[in-house]
N, CA and C atoms as an extended XYZ file, in Angstrom:
585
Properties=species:S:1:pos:R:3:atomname:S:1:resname:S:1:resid:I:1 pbc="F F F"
N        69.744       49.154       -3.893 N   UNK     1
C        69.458       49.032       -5.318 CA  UNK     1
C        68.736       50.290       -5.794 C   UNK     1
N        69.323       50.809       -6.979 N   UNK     2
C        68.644       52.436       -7.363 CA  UNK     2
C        67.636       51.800       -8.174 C   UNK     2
N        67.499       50.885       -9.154 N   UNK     3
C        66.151       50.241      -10.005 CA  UNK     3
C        66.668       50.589      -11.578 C   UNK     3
N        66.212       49.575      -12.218 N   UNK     4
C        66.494       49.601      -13.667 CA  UNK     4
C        64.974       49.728      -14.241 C   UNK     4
N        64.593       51.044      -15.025 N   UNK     5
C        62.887       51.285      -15.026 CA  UNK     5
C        63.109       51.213      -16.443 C   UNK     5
N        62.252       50.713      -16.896 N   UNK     6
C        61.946       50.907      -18.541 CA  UNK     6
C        60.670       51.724      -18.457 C   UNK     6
N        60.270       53.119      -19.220 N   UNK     7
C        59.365       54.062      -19.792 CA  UNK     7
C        58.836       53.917      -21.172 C   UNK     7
N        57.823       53.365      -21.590 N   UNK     8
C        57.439       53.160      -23.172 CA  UNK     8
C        56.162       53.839      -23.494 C   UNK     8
N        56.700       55.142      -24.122 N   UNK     9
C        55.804       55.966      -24.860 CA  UNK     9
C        55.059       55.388      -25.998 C   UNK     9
N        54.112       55.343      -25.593 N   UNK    10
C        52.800       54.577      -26.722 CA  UNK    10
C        52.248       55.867      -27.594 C   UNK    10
N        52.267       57.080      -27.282 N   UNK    11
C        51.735       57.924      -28.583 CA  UNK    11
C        52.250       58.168      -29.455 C   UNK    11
N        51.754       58.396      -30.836 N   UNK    12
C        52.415       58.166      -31.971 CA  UNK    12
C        52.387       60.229      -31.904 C   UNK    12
N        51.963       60.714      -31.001 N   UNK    13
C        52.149       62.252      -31.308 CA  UNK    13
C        53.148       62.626      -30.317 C   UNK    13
N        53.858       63.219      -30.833 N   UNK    14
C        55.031       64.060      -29.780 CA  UNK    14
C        54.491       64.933      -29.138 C   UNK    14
N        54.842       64.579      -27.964 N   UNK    15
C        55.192       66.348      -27.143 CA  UNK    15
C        53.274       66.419      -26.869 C   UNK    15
N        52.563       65.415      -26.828 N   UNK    16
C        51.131       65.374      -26.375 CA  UNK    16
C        51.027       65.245      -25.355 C   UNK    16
N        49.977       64.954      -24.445 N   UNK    17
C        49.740       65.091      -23.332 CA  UNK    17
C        49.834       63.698      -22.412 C   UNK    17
N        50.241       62.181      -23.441 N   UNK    18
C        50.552       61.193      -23.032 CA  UNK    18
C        52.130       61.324      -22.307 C   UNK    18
N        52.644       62.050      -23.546 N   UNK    19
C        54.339       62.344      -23.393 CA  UNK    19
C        54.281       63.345      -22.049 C   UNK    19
N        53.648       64.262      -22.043 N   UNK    20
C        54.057       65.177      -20.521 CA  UNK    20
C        53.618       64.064      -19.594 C   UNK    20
N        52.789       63.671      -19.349 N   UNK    21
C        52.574       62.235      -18.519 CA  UNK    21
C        53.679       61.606      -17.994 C   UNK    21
N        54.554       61.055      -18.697 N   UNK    22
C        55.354       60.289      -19.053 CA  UNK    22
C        56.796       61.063      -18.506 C   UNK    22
N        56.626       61.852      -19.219 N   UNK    23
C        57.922       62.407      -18.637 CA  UNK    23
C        58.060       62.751      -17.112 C   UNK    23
N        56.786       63.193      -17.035 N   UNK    24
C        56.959       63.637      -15.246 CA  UNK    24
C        57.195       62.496      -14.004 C   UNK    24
N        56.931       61.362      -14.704 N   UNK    25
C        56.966       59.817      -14.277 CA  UNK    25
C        58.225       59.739      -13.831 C   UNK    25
N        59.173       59.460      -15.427 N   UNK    26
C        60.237       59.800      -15.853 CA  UNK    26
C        61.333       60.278      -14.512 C   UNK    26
N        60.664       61.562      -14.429 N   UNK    27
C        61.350       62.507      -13.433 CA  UNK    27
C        61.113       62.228      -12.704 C   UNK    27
N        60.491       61.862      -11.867 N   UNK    28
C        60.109       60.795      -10.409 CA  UNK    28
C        61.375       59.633      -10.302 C   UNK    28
N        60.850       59.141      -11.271 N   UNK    29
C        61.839       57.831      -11.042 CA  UNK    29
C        63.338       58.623      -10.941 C   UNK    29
N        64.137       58.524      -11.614 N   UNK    30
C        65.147       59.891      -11.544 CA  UNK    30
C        65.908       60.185      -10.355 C   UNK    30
N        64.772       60.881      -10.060 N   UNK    31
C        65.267       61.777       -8.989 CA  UNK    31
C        65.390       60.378       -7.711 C   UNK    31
N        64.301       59.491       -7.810 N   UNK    32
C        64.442       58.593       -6.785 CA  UNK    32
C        65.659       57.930       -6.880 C   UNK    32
N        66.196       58.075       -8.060 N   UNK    33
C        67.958       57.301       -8.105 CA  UNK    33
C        67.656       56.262       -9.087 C   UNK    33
N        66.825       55.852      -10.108 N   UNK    34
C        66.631       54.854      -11.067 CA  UNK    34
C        67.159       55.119      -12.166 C   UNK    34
N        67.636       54.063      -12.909 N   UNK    35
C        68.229       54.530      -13.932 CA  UNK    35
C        66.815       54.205      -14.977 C   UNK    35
N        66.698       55.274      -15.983 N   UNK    36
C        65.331       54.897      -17.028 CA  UNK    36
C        65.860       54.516      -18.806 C   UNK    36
N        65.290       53.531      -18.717 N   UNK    37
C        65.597       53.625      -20.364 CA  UNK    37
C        64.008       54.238      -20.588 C   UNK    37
N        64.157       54.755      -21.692 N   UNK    38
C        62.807       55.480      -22.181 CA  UNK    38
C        62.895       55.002      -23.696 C   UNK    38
N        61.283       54.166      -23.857 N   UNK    39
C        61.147       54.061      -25.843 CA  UNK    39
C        60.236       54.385      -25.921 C   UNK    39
N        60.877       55.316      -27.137 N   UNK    40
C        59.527       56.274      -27.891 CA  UNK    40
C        59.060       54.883      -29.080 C   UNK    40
N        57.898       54.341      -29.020 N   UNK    41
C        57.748       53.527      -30.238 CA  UNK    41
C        57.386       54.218      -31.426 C   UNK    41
N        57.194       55.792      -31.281 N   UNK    42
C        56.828       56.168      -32.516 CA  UNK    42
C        57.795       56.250      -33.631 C   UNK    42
N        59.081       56.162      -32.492 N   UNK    43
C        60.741       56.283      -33.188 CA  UNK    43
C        60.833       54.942      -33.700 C   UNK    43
N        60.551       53.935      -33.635 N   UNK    44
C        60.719       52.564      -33.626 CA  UNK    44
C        60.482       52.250      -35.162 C   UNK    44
N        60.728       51.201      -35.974 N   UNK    45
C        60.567       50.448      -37.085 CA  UNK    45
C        60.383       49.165      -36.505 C   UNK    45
N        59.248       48.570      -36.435 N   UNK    46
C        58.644       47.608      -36.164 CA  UNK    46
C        57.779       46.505      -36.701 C   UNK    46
N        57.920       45.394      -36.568 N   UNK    47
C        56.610       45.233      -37.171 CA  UNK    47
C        55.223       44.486      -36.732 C   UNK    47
N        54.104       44.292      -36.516 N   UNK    48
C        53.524       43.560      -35.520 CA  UNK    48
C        53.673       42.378      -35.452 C   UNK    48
N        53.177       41.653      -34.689 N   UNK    49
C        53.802       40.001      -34.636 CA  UNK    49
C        52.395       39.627      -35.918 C   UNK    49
N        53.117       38.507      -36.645 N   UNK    50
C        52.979       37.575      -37.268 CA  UNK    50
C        52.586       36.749      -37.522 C   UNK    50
N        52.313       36.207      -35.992 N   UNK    51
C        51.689       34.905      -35.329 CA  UNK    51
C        52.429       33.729      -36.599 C   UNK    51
N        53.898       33.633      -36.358 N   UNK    52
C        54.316       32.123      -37.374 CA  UNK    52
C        55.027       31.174      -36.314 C   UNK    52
N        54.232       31.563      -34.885 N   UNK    53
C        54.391       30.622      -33.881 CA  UNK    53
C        56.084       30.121      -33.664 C   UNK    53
N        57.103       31.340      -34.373 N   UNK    54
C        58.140       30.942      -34.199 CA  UNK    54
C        58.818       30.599      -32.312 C   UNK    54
N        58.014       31.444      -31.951 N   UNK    55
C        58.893       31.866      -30.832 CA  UNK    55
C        58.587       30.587      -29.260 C   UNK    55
N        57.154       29.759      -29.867 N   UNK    56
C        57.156       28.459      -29.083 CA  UNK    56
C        58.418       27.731      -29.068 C   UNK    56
N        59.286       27.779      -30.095 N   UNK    57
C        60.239       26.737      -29.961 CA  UNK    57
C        61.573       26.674      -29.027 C   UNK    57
N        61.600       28.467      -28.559 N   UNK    58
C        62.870       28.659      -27.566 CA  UNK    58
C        61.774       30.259      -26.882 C   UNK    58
N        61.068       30.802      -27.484 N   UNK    59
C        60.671       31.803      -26.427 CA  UNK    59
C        61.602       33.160      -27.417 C   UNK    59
N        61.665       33.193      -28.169 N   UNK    60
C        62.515       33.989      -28.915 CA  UNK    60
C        61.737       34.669      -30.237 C   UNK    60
N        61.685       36.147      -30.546 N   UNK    61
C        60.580       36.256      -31.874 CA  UNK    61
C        61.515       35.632      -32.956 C   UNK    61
N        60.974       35.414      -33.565 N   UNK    62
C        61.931       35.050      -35.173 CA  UNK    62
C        62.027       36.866      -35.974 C   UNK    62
N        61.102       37.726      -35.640 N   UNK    63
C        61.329       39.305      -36.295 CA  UNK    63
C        62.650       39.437      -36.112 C   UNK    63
N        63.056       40.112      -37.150 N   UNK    64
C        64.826       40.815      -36.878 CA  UNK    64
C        64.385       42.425      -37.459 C   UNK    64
N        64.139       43.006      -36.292 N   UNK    65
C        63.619       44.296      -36.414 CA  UNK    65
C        64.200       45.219      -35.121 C   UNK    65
N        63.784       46.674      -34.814 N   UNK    66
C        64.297       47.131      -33.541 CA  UNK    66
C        63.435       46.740      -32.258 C   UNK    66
N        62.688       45.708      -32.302 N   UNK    67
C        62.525       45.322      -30.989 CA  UNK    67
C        63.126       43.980      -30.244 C   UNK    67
N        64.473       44.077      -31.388 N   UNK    68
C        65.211       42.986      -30.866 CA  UNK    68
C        66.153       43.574      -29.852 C   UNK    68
N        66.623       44.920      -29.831 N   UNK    69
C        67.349       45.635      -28.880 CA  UNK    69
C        65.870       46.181      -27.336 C   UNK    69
N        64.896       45.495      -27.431 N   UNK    70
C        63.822       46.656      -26.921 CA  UNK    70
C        64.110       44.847      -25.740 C   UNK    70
N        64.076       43.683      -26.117 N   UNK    71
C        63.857       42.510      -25.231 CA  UNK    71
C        64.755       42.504      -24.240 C   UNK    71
N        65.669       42.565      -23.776 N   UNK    72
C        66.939       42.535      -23.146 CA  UNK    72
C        66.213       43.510      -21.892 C   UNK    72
N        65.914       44.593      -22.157 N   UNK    73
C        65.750       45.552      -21.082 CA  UNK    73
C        64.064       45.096      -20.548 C   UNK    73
N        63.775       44.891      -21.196 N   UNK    74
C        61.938       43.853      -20.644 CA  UNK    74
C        62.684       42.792      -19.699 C   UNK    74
N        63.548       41.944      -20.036 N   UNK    75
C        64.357       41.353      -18.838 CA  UNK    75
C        64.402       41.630      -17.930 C   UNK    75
N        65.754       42.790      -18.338 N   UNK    76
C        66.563       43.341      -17.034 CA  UNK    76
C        65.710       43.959      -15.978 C   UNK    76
N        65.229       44.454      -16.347 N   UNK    77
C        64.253       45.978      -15.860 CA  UNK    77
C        63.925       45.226      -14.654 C   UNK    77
N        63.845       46.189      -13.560 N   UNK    78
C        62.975       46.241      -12.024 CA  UNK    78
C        61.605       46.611      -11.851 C   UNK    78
N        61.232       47.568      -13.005 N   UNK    79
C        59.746       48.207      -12.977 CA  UNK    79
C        59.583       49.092      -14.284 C   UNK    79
N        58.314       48.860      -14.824 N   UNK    80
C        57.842       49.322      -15.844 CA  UNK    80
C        56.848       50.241      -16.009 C   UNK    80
N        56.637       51.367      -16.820 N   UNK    81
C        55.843       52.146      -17.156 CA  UNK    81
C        55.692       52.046      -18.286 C   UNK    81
N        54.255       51.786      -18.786 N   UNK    82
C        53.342       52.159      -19.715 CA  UNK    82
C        52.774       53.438      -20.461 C   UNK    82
N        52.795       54.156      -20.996 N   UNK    83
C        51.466       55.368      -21.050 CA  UNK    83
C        51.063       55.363      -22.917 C   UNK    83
N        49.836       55.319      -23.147 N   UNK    84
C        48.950       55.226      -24.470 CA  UNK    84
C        47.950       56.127      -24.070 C   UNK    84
N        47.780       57.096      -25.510 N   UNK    85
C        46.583       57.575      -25.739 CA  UNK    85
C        45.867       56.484      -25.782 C   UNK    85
N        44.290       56.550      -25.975 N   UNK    86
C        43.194       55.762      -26.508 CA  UNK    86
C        42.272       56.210      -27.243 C   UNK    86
N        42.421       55.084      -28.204 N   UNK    87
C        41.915       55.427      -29.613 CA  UNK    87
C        40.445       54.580      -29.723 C   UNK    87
N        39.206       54.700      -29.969 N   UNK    88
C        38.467       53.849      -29.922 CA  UNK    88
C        38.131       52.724      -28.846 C   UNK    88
N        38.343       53.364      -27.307 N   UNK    89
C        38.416       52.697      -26.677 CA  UNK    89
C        39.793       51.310      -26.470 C   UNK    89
N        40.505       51.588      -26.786 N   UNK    90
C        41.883       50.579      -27.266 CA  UNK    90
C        42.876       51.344      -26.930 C   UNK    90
N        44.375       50.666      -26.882 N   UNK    91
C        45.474       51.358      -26.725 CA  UNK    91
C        45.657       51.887      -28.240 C   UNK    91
N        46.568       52.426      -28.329 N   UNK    92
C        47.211       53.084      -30.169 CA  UNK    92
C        47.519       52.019      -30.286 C   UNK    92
N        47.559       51.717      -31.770 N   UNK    93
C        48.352       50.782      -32.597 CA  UNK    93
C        49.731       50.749      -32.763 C   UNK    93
N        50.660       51.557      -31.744 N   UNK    94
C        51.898       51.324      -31.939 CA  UNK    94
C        52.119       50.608      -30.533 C   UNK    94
N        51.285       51.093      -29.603 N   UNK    95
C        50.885       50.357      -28.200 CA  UNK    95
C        50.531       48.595      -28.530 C   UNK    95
N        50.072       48.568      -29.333 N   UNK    96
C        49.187       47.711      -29.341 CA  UNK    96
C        49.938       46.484      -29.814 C   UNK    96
N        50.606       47.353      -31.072 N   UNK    97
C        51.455       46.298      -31.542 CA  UNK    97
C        53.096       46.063      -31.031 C   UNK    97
N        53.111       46.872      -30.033 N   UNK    98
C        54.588       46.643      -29.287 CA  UNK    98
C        54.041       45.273      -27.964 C   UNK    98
N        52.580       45.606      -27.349 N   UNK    99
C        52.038       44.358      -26.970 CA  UNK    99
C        52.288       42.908      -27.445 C   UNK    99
N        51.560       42.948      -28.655 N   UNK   100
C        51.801       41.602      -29.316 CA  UNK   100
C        52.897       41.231      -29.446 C   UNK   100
N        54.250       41.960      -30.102 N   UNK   101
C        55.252       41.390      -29.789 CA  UNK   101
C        55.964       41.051      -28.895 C   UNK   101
N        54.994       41.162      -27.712 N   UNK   102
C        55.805       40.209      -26.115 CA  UNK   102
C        55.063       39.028      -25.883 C   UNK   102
N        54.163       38.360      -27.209 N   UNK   103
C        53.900       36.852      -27.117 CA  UNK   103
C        54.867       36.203      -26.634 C   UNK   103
N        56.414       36.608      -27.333 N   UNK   104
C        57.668       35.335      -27.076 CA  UNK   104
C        57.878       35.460      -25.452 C   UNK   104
N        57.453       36.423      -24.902 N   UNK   105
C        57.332       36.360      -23.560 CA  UNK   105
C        56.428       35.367      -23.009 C   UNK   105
N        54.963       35.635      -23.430 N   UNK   106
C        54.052       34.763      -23.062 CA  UNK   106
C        54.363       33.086      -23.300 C   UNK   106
N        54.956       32.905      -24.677 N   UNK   107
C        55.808       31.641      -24.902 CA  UNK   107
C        56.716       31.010      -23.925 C   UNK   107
N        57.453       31.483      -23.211 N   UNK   108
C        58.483       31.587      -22.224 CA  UNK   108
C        57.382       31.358      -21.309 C   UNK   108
N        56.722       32.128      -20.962 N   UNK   109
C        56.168       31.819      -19.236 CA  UNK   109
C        55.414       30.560      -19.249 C   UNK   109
N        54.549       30.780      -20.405 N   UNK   110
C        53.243       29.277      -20.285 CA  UNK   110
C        53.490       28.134      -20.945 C   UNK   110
N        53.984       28.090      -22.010 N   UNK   111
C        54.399       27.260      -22.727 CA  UNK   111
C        55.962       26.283      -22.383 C   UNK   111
N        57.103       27.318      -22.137 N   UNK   112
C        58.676       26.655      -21.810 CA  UNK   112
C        58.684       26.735      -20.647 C   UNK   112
N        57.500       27.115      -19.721 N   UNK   113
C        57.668       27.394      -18.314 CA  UNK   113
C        58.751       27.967      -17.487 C   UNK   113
N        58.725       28.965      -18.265 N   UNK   114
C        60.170       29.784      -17.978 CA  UNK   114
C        59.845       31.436      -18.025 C   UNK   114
N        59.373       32.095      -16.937 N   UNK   115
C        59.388       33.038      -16.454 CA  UNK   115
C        60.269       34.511      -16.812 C   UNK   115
N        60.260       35.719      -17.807 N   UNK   116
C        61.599       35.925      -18.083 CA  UNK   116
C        61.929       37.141      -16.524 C   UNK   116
N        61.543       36.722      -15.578 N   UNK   117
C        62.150       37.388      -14.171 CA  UNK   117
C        62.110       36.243      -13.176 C   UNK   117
N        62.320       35.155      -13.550 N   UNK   118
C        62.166       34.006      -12.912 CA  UNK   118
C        61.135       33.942      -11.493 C   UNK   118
N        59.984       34.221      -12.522 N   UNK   119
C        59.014       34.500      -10.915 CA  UNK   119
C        58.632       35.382      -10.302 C   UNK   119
N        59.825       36.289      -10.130 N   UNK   120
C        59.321       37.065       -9.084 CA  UNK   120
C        58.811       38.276       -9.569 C   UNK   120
N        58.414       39.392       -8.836 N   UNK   121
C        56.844       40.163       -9.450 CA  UNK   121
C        57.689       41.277       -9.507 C   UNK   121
N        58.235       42.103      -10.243 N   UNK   122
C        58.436       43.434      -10.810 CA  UNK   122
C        57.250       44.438      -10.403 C   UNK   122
N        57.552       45.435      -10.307 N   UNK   123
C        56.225       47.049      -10.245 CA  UNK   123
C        55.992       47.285      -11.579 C   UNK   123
N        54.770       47.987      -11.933 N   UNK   124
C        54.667       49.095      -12.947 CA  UNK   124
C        53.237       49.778      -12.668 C   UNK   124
N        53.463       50.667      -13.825 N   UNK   125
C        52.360       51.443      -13.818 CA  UNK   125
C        51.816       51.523      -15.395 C   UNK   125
N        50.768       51.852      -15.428 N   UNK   126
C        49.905       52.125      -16.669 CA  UNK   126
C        49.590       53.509      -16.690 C   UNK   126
N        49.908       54.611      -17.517 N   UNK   127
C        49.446       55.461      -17.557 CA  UNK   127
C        48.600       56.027      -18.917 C   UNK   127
N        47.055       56.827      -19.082 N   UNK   128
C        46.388       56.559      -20.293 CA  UNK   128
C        45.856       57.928      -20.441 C   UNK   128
N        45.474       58.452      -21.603 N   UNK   129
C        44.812       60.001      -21.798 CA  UNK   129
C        43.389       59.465      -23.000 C   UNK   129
N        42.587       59.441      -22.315 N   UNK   130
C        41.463       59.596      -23.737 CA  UNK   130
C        40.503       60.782      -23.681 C   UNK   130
N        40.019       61.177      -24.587 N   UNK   131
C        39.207       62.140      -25.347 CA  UNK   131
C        37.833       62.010      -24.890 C   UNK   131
N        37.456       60.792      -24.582 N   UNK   132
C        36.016       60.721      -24.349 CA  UNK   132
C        35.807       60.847      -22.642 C   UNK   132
N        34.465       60.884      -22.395 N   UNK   133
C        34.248       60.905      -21.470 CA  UNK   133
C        33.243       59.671      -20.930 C   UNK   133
N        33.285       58.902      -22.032 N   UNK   134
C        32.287       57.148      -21.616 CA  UNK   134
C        33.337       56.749      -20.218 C   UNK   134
N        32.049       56.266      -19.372 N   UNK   135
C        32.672       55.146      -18.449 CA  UNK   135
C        33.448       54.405      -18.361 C   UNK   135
N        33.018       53.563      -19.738 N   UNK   136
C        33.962       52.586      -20.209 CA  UNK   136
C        34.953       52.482      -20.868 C   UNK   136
N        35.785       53.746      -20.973 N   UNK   137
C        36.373       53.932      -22.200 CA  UNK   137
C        37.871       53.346      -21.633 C   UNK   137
N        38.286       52.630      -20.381 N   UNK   138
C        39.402       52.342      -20.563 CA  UNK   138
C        39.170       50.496      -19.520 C   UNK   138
N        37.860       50.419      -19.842 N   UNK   139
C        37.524       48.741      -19.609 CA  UNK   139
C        38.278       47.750      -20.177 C   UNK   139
N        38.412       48.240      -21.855 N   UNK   140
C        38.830       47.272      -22.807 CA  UNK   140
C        40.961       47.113      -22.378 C   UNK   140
N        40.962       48.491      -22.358 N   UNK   141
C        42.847       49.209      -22.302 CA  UNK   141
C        43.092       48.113      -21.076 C   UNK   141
N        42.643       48.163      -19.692 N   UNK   142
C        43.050       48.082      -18.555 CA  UNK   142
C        43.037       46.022      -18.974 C   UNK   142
N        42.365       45.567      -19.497 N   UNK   143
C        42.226       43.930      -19.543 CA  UNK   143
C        43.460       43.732      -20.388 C   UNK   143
N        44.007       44.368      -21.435 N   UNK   144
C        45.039       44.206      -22.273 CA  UNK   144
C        46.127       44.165      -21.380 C   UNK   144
N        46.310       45.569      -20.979 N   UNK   145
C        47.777       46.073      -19.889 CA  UNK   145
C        47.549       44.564      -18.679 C   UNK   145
N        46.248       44.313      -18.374 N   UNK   146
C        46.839       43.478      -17.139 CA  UNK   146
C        47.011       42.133      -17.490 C   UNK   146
N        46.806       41.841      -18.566 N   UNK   147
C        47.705       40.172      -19.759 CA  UNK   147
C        49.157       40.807      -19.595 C   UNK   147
N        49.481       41.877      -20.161 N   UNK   148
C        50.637       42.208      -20.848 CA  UNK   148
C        51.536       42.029      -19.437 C   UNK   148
N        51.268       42.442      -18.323 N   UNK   149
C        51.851       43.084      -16.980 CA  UNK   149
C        52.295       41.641      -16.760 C   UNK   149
N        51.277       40.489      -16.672 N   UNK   150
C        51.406       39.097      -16.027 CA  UNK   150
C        52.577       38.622      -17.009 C   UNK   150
N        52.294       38.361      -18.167 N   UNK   151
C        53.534       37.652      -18.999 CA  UNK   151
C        54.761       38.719      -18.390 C   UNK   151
N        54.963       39.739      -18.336 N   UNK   152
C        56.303       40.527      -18.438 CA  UNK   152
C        56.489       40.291      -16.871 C   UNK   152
N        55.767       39.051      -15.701 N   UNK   153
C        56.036       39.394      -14.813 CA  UNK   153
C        56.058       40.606      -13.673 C   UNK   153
N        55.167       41.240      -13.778 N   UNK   154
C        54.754       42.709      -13.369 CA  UNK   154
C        53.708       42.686      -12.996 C   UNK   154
N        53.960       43.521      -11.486 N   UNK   155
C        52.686       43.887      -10.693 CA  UNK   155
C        51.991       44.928      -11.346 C   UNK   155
N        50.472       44.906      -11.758 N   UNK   156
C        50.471       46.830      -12.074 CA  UNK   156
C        50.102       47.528      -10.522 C   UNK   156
N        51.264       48.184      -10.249 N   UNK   157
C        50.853       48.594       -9.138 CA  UNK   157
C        50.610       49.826       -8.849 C   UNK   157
N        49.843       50.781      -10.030 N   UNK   158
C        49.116       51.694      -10.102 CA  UNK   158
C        48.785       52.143      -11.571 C   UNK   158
N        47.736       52.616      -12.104 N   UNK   159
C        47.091       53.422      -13.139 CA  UNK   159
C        47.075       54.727      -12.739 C   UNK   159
N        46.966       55.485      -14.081 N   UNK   160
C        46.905       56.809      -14.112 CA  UNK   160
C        45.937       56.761      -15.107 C   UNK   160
N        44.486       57.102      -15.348 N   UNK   161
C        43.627       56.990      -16.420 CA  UNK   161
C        42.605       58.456      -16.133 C   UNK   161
N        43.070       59.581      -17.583 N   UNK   162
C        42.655       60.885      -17.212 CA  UNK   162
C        41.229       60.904      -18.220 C   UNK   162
N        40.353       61.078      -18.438 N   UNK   163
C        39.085       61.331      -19.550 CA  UNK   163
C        39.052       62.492      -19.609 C   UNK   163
N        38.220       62.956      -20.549 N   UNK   164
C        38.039       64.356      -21.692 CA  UNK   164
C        39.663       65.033      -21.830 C   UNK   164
N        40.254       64.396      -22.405 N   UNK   165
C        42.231       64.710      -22.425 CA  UNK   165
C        42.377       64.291      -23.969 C   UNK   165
N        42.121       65.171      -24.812 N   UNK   166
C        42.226       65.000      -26.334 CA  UNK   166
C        43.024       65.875      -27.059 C   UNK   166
N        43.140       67.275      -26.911 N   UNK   167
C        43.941       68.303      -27.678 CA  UNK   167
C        45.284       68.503      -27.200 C   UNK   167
N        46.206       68.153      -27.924 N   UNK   168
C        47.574       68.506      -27.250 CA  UNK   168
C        47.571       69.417      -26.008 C   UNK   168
N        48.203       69.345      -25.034 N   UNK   169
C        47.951       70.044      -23.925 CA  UNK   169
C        46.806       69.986      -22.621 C   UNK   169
N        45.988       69.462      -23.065 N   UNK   170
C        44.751       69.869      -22.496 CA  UNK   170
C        44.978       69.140      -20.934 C   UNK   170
N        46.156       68.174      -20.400 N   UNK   171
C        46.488       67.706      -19.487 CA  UNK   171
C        47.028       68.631      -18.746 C   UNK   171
N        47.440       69.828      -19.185 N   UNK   172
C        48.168       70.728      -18.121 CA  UNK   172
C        47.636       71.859      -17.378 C   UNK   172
N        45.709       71.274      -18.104 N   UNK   173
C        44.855       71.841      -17.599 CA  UNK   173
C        44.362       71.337      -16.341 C   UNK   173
N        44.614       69.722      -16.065 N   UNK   174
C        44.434       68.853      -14.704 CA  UNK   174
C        44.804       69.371      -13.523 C   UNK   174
N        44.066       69.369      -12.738 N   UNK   175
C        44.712       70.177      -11.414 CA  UNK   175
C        45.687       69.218      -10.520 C   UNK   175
N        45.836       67.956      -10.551 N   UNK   176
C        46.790       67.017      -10.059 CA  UNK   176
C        47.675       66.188      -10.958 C   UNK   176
N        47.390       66.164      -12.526 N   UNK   177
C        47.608       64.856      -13.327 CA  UNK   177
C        49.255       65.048      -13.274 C   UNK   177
N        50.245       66.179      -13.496 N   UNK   178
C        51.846       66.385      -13.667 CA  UNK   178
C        52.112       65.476      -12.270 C   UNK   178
N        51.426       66.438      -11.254 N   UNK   179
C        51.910       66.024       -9.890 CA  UNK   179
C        51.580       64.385       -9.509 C   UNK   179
N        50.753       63.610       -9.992 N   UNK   180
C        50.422       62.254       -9.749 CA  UNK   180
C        51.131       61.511      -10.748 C   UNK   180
N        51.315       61.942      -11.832 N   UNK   181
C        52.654       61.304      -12.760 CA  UNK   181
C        54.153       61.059      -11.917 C   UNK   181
N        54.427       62.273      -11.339 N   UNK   182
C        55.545       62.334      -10.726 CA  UNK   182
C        55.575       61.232       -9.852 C   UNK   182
N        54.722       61.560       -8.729 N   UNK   183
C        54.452       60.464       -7.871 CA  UNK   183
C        54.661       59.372       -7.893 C   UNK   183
N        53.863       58.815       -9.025 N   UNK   184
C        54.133       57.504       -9.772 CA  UNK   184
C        55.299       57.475       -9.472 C   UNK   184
N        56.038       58.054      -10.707 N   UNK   185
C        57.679       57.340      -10.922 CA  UNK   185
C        58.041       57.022       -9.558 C   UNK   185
N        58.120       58.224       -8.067 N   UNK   186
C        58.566       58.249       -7.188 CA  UNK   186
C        58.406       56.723       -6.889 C   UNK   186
N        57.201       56.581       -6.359 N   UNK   187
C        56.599       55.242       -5.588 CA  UNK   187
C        57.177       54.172       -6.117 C   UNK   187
N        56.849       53.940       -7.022 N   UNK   188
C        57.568       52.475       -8.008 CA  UNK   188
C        58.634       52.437       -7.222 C   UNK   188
N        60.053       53.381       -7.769 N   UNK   189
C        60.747       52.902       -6.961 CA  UNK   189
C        61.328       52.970       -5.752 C   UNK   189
N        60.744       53.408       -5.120 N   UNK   190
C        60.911       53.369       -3.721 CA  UNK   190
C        59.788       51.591       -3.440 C   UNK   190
N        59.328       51.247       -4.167 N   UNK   191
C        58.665       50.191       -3.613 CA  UNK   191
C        60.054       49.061       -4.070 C   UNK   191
N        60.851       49.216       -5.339 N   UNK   192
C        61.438       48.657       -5.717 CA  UNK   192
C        62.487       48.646       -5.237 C   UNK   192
N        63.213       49.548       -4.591 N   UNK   193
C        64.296       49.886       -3.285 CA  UNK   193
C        63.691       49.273       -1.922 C   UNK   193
N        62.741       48.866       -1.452 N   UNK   194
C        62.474       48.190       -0.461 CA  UNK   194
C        62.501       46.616       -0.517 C   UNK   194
N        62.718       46.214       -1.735 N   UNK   195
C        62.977       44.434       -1.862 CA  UNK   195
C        64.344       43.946       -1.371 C   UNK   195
């Protein structure tokens, strides 16, 4: 099995230092033989969930927006990657709100008791860039991603979380961060080729 990876770019800035992140992931996976869908949500028309509790009734959002083409591959997928700037200690708000709209997931698992990988545990990774240099600055990020990981069925089975990483670029100042991105992708699936 080469792996079906989904990549979801959470910065709303192009070509930043979340996106080189990401891409080098990207290229890991790749080269390991995975096929990647990659979503930019900044490309996306979306809208946040609603909460009109539609989606208790089958596990389905009631939105008819582009993250109705984005569910199918949250399915399919073998392993997932994450990566968000952080804004105020938080993921971005396009992060944030591509989150919420995988309640109908959470609907499905706890509620219809219906799993959308029937159970079994998928890989991913979280990858994050913030500006500050507080301790805590990715306490709040990491409790979100590991709700989000459990409903989507997903192990997180590694973070990438860089501090003082704020000015476009300033990641390519890291003396390991390209090369541990890469990695990433690698590992995932090679963990995901060993099932």
């Amino acid at each position: 099995m080469s792996g079906r990876a989904v990549a979801v770019y959470g910065s709303p800035r192009k070509g930043g230092n979340t996106d080189l992140l990401l891409n080098e992931t990207v290229k890991g996976m790749k080269e390991a033989g995975a096929q990647v869908e990659e979503i930019f949500l900044r490309e996306m028309n979306f809208s946040p969930c609603l909460e009109n509790y539609g989606c208790e009734k089958n596990g389905q959002c009631t939105l008819k927006d582009d993250m109705e083409a984005v569910y199918p591959k949250l399915i399919e997928m073998d392993c997932f990657v994450l990566a968000s700037p952080i804004f105020f200690y938080a993921v971005s708000a396009h992060t944030k709100a591509f989150i919420d709209r995988c309640q109908c997931f959470w609907a499905c698992k706890y509620l219809l008791k219906k799993p959308i990988a029937g159970g079994e545990k998928r890989k991913g990774g979280f990858v994050a860039v913030g500006g500050s240099k507080g301790q805590k600055i990715f306490d709040g990020p990491l409790l979100t991603i590991k709700y989000l990981f459990d409903v989507l069925d997903c192990e997180l089975f590694k973070t990438l979380l860089y501090r003082e990483v704020d000015k476009k670029g300033d990641i390519l100042n890291h003396p390991t961060a390209l090369k541990d991105a890469y990695l990433l992708g690698k590992e995932l699936i090679l963990e995901v080729q060993r099932k």
